[in-house]
MDAnalysis code that builds the backbone (N, CA, C; Angstrom):
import MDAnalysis as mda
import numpy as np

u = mda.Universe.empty(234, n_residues=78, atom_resindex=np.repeat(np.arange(78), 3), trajectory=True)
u.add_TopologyAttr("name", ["N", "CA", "C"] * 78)
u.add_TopologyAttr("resid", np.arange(1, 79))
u.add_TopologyAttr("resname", ["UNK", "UNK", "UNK", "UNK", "UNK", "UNK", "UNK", "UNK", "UNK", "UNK", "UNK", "UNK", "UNK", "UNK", "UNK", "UNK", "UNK", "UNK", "UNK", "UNK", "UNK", "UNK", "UNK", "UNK", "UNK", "UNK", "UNK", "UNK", "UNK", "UNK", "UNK", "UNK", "UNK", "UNK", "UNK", "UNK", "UNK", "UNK", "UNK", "UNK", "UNK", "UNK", "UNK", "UNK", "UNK", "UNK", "UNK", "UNK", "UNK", "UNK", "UNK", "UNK", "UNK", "UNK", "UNK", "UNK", "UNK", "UNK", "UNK", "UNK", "UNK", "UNK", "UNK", "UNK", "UNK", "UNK", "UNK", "UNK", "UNK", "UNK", "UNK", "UNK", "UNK", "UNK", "UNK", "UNK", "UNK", "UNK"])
u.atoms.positions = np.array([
    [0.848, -1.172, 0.000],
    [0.000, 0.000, 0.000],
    [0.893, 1.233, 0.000],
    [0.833, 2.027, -0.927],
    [1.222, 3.370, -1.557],
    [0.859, 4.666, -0.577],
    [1.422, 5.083, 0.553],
    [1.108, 6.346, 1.008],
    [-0.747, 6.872, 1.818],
    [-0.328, 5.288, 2.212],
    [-1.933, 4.933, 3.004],
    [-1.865, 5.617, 4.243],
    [-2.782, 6.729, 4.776],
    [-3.035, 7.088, 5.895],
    [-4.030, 6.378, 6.813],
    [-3.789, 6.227, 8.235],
    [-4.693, 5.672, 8.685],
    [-5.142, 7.102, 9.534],
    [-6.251, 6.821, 10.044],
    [-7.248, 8.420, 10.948],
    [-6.953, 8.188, 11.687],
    [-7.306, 8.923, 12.725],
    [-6.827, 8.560, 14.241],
    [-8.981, 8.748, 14.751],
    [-8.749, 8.436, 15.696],
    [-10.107, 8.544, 16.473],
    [-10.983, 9.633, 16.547],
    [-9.889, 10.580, 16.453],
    [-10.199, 11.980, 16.514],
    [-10.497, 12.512, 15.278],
    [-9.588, 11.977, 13.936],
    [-10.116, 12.574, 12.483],
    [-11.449, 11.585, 11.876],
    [-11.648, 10.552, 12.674],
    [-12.441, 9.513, 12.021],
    [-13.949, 10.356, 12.907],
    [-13.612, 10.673, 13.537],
    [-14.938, 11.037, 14.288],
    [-15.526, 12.473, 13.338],
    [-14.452, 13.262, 13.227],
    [-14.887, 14.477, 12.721],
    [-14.895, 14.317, 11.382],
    [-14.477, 13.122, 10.724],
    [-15.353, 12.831, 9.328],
    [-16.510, 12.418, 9.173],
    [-17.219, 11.658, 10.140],
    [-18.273, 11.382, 10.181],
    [-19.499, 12.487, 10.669],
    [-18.923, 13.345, 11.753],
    [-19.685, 14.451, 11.602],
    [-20.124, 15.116, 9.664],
    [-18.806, 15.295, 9.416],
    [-18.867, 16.248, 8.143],
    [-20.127, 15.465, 7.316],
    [-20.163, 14.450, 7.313],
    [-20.656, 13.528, 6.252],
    [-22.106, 12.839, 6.921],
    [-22.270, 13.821, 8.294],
    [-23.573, 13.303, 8.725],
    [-23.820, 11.267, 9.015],
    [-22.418, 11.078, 9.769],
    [-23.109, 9.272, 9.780],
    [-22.831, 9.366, 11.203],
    [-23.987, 8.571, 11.798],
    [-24.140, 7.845, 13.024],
    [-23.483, 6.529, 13.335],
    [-23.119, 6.518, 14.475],
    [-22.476, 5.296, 15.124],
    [-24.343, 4.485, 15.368],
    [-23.564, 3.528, 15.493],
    [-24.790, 2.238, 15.866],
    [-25.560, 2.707, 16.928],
    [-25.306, 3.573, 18.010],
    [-25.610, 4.251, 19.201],
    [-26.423, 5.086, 19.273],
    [-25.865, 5.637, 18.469],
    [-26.335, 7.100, 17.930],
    [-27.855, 7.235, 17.329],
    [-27.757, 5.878, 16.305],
    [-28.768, 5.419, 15.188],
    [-30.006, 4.584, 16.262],
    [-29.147, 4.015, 17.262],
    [-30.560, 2.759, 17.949],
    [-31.385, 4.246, 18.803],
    [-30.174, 5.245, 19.609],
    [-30.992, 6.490, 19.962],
    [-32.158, 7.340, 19.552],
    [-31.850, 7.273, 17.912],
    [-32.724, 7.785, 17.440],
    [-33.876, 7.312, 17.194],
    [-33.911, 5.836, 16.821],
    [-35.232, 4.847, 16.842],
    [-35.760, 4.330, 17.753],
    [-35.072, 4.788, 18.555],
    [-35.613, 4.330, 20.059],
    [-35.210, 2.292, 20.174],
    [-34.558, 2.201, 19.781],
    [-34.061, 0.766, 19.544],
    [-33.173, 0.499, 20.556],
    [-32.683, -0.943, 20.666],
    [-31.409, -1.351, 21.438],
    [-30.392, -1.357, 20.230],
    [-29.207, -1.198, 20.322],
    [-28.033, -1.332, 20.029],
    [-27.829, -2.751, 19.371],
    [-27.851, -3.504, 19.373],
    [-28.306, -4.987, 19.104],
    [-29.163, -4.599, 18.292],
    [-29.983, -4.405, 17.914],
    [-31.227, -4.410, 17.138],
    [-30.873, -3.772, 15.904],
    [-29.695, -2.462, 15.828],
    [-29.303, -2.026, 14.811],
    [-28.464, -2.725, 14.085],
    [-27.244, -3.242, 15.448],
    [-26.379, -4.184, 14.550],
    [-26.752, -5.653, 13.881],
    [-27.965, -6.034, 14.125],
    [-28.393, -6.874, 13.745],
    [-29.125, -7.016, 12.344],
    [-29.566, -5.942, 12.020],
    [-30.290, -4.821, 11.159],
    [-29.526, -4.661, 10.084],
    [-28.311, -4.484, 10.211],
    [-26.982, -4.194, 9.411],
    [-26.453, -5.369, 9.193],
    [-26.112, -7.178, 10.175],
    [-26.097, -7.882, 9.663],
    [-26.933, -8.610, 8.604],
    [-27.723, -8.078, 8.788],
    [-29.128, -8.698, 7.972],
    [-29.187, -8.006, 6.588],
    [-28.459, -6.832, 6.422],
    [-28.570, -5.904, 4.972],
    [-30.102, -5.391, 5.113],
    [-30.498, -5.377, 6.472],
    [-32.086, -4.476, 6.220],
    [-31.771, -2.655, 6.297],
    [-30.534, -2.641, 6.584],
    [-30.387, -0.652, 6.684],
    [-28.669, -1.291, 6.409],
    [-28.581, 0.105, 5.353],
    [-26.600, 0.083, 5.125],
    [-26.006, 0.484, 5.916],
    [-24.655, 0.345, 5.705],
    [-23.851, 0.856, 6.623],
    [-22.538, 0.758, 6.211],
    [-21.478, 1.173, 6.873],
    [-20.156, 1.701, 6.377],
    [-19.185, 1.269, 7.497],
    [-18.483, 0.135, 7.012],
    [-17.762, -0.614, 7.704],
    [-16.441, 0.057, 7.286],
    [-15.691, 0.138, 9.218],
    [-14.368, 0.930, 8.570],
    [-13.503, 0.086, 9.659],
    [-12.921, -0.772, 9.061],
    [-12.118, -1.193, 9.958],
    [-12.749, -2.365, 10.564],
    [-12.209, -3.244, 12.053],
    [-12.901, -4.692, 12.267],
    [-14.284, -4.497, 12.756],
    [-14.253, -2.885, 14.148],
    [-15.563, -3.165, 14.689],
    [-15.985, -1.573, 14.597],
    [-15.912, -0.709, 13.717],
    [-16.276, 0.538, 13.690],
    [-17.369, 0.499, 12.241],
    [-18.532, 0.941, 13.074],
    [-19.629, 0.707, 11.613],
    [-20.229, 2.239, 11.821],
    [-20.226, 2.692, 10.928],
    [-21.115, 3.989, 10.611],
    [-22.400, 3.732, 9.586],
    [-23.194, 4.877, 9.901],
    [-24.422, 5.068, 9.355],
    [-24.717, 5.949, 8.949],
    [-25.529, 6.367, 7.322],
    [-26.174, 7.631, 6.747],
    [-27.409, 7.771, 7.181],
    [-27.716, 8.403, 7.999],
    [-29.230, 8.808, 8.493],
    [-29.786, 8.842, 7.762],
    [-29.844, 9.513, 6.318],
    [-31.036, 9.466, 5.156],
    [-30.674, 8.274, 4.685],
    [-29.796, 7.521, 4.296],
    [-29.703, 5.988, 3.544],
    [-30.428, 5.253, 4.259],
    [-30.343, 5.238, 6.298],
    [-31.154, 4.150, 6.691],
    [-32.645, 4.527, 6.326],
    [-32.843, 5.825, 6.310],
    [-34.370, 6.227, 6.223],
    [-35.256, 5.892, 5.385],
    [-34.218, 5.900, 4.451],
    [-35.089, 5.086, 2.629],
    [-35.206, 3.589, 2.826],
    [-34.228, 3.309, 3.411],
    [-34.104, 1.991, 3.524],
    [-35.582, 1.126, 4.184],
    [-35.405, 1.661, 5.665],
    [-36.557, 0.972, 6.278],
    [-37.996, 1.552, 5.609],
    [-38.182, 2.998, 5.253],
    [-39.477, 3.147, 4.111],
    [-39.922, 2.369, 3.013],
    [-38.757, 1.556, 2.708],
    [-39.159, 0.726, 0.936],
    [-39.946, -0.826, 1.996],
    [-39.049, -1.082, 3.335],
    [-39.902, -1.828, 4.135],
    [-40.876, -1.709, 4.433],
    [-41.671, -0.748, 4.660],
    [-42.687, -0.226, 5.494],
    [-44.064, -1.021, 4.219],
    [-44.717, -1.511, 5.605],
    [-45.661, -2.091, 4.894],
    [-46.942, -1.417, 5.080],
    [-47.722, -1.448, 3.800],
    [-49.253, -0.366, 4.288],
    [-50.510, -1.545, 4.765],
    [-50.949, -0.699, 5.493],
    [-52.243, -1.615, 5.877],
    [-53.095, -1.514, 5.011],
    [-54.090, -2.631, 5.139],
    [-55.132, -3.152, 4.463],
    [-56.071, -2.236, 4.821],
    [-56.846, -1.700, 3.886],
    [-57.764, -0.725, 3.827],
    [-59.626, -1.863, 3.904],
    [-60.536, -1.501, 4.911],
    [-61.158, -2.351, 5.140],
    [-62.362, -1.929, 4.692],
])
């Protein structure tokens, strides 16, 4: 590898600000979910996500949003 930088904690964090992605934490916070439930969510390919490294996963708040909407099922009109 050719002039590969790695981030430090501190630039990886403030890229993800710039670029608007949530940690798994961040994301179950917002859905009112457990933590588990997201990463599980993400094993499953039901919401994307952005694997950086072995255990650092980020998230696009509008990517998961479309995501679980194309899920969303309508009720039966009676």
């Amino acid at each position: 590898m050719k002039n590969v930088k790695l981030l430090s904690a501190r630039e990886l964090s403030a890229l993800a600000r710039q670029a608007k992605l949530l940690s798994a934490k961040e994301l179950a916070a917002e859905y009112n979910k457990p933590v588990s439930t997201i990463q599980r969510w993400s094993r499953q390919r039901l919401i994307p996500s952005i694997q950086l490294g072995h255990r650092t996963q980020l998230f696009d708040r509008e990517a998961v949003r479309r995501a679980l909407l194309k899920r969303t099922v309508k009720a039966k009109s009676s």
